[in-house]
C-alpha positions in Angstrom: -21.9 1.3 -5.0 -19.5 -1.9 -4.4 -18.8 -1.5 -7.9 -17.5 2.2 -8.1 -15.7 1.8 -4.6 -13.7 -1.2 -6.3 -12.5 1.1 -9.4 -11.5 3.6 -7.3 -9.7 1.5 -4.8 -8.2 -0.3 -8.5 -7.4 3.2 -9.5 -5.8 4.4 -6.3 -3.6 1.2 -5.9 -2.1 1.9 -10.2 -1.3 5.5 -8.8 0.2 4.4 -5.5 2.2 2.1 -7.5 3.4 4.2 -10.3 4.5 6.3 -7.9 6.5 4.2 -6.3 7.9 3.8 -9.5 8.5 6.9 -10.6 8.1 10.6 -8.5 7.5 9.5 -4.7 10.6 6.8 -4.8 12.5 8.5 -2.1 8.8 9.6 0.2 8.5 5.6 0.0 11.9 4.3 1.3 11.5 5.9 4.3 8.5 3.8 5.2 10.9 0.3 4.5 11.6 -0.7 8.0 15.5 -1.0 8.7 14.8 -4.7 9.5 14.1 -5.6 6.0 16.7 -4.7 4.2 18.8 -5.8 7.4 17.4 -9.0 6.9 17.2 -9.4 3.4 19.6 -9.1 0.7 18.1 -6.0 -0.7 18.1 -2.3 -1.1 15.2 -0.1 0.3 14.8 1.3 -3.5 14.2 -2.6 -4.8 11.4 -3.0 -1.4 9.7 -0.1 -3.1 9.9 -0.9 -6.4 9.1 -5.0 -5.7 5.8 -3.3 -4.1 4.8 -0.6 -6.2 4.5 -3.4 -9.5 2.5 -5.7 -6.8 0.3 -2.5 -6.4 -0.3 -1.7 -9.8 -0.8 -5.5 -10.1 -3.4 -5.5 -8.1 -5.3 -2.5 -9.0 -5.1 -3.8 -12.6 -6.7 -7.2 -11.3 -9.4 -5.5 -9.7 -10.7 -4.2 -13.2 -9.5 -6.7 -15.4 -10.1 -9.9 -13.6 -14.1 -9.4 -12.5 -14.6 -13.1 -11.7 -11.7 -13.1 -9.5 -12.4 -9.7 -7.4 -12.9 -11.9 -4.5 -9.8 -13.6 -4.6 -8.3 -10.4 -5.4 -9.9 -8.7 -2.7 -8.2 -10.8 0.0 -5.0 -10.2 -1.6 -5.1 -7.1 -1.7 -6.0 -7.0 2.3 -3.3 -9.3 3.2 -0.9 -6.7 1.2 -2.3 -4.0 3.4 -1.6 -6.2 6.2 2.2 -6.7 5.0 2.9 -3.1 4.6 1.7 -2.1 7.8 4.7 -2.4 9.2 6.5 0.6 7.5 3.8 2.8 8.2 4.7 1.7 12.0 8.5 2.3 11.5 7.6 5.5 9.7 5.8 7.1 12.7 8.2 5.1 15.2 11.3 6.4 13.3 9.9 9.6 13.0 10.6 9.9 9.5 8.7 12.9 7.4 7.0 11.9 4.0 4.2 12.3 2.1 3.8 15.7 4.1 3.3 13.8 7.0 5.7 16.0 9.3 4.2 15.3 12.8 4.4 12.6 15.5 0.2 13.5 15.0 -0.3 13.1 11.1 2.1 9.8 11.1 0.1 8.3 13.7 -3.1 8.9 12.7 -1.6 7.6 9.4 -1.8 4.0 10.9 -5.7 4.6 11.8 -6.1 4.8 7.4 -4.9 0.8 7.3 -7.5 -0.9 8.5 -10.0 1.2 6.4 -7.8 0.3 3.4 -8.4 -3.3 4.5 -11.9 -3.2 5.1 -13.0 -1.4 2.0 -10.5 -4.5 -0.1 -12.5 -6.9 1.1 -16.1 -5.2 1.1 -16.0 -3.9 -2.7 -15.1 -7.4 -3.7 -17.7 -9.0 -1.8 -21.2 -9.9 -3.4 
């Protein structure tokens, strides 16, 4: 079980990041809070690029790198930590994407994070 809920959390992060790469770009930028690239010296299109190669990264390590899955695992909870703010500026800026179009579904959005962290760090756990 642990083992098929690690491929398809490996396989779900390689999509999420090639799609930051490639067809949901623009859905992702408006999940970069304002303070980042306010801060920063970068663009919200290099944010989603930088994190949608540490996605597939990651999702690739999960397969590739067995002997490492727990190490993995934790990195890949600490990332969902890290993004969690854009999902907050998402619903806080009110900003529709990814068909989420209501103060409702960007909310409840924010309630997916911590499953996303718990199921990191189960399915790489013996």
């Amino acid at each position: 079980m642990k083992t098929f809920a690690r491929w398809l959390l490996a396989g779900g992060m390689v999509f999420a990041g090639l799609s930051h790469l490639f067809w949901a770009r623009q859905d992702f930028q408006a999940q970069v809070p304002d303070v980042v690239t306010d801060v920063l010296p970068i663009d919200k299109d290099a944010v989603v690029v930088a994190s949608g190669a540490v996605e597939i990264m990651l999702g690739a390590a999960l397969v590739v790198l067995p002997k490492e899955r727990r190490r993995i695992g934790s990195l890949l909870a600490a990332f969902f930590v890290a993004v969690f703010p854009g999902n907050l500026a998402q619903a806080a800026g009110k900003r529709s994407a990814f068909g989420l179009d209501s103060d409702g579904a960007r909310i409840g959005r924010l309630f997916f994070q911590p499953v996303l962290v718990a199921w990191a760090l189960w399915s790489t756990r013996d």
